[in-house]
C-alpha positions, 0 to 999 in steps of 0.5 A: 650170043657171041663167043669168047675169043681166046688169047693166042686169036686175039693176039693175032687180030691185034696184030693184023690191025695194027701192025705189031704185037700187044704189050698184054691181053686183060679181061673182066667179067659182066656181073649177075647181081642175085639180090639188091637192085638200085640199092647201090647209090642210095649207099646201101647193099648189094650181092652180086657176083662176077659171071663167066662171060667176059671183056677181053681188051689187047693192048699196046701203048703208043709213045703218043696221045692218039687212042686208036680202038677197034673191036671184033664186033662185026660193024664196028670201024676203028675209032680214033681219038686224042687224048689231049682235051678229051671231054665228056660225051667225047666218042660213040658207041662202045668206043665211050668206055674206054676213053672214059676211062683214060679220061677218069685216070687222067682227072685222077693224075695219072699220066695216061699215053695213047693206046691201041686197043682190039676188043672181044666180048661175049658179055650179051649186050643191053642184058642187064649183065653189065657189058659196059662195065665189063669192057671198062673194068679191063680196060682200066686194069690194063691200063693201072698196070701199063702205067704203073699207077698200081692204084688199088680196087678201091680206086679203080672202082670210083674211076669207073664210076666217074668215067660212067657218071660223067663221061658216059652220063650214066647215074650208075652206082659201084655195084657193077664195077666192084663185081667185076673188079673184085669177084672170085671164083664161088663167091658172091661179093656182099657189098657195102656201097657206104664204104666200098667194105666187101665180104666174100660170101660162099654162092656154089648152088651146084653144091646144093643141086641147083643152076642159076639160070639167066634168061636175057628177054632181048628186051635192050635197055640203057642206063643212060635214059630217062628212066633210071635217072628219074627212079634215082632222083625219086629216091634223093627225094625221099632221103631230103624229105626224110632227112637223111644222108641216104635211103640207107639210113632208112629201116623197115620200121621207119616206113610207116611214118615215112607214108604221112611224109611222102607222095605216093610215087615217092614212098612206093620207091622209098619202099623198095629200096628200104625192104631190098636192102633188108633182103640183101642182108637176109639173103646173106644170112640164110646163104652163110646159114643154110645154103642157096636153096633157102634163098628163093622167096627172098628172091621172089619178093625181090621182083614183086618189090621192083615191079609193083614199087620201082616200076623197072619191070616189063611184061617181058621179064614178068613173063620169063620170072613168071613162068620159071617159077610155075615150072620148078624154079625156086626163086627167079627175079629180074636182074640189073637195071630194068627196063628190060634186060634179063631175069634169073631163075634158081632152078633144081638140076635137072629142072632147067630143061623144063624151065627152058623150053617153057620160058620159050615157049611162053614168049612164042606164044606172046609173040616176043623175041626169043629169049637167050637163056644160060647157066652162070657161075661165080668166077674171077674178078679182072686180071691180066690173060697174057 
């Protein structure tokens, strides 16, 4: 895992690539989404936070269209681009974030200049804790402000998201980008994907003697390959056949009939998103009413639903969610797309020693990777560093 560059660093690095100073230094955070996977685009719920692992971007605007971008990631040269004509596809790697961005802002009217850009991130990549959006959300604070277009979180959101549905190619909801924009410090952000609606809702599971613990399984994925896009036309199916607008509009008590309407396939993914949004709004409940640690069966049965329903797991995550709970986690489930990625694990304090060294034990002796595993909080959404 790399680690966080501070401003006073970043600053020079920019200085040493580029020749001059940064007009600013932004930053946005990933995201570990506690409850509500694939809800996000079928406009239902979700309840993620914002985490302490973050993208900084430093920035200077040129008095031309040329972006020149370049990060601290060892193996990455300097990616040039204009930004008259950009089309979608347009770049590789990381360097598709920002550009999609500017070319987002630009579809929007915004009057987007050139830029040079100098990246640092420790958000773990191909985790599940969103680093692309991370980059995509300073990037996109940066440049709100540097251009004076001011639009507000609500914008900036939809932005992001055309910039990874079109640009990018990635089907992806707003949930991840509404985290990382939106976040505040010892808050859950409860998310109505129908209208952008947020409440902030109180998640200190240090206060109630518990740590949330991250366990990145190495395991990479990509939410621009086939297998998050098939899971999302499965559920536009299912809304046509049912016909309703989304799955959203779909309860629990609905889905007895629904089984005589669906193919097999179909209603398993139909399922899952139905009882996983009713769990987002339990999970919600019992956090206003009891606290954290009356979460962890909703959690459980979050990852039963994703495994055996949405099929997004991998023998990988069932080994690490497995394994937390036979040693003392209360509740653990995979986080973030699937497909790999991480699972996280709501352990007592003082429990997450034995929780660690378990989980790697568990995958020496299957003869996987070593897992990363960490501690995460709530913390702030984007905003200008420096």
């Amino acid at each position: 895992m790399t680690t966080s560059t501070d401003v006073f660093t970043l600053t020079a690095a920019f200085h040493e690539a580029f020749g001059t100073v940064p007009d600013g230094v932004w930053q946005a955070p990933g995201r570990v989404n506690l409850i509500g996977e694939h809800t996000d685009y079928n406009e239902g719920f979700v309840l993620p936070f914002a985490i302490d692992k973050t993208a900084k971007v430093a920035v200077r605007v040129r008095d031309d269209s040329t972006v020149r971008l370049l990060s601290t990631f060892g193996g990455h040269g300097l990616v040039e681009a204009s930004l008259d004509g950009l089309e979608p596809g347009s770049g590789e790697g990381w360097s598709r974030y920002p550009l999609g961005v500017a070319w987002a802002l630009k579809e929007r009217g915004v009057s987007v200049p050139g830029f040079e850009l100098l990246l640092d991130s420790d958000v773990p990549l191909g985790a599940g804790l969103s680093s692309s959006h991370a980059i995509e959300c300073a990037v996109i604070t940066a440049l709100n402000e540097l251009t004076g277009a001011n639009l507000p979180a609500e914008e900036l959101v939809l932005a992001t998201q055309r910039a990874e549905n079109i640009f990018v190619g990635a089907p992806t909801g707003i949930m991840d980008q509404s985290a990382s924009l939106r976040g505040a410090k010892g808050q859950a952000v409860f998310l109505d994907c129908r209208d952008q609606h947020v409440e902030l809702v109180p998640f200190d599971a240090e206060a109630s003697g518990l740590v949330l613990l991250v366990i990145d399984t190495k395991v990479s994925h990509s939410h621009a390959d086939g297998g998050y896009a098939s899971r999302r036309a499965s559920c536009e199916l299912g809304a046509q056949v049912l016909g309703v607008t989304a799955l959203r509009d779909v309860g629990v008590e609905d889905l007895e009939a629904a089984s005589g309407l669906l193919d097999e396939v179909t209603m398993r993914r139909v399922r899952h998103v139905v009882t996983e949004n009713d769990r987002v709004l339990q999970t919600v409940e019992l956090l206003g009413a009891q606290g954290p640690a009356s979460i962890g069966p909703l959690l459980d049965a979050s990852h039963a639903s994703m495994r055996d329903d949405f099929e997004i797991s991998c023998p990988e995550l069932d080994l690490a969610v497995d394994t937390a709970r036979a040693n003392g986690a209360i509740g653990a489930r995979m986080t973030g797309g699937g497909f790999g990625g991480s699972a996280i694990a709501l352990t007592p304090v003082g429990e997450e020693h034995k929780v660690r060294d378990a989980v790697v034990r568990s995958f020496a002796e299957a003869g996987y990777t070593a897992p990363d595993i960490f501690t995460v909080t709530p913390a702030e959404g984007a905003f200008r560093l420096a």
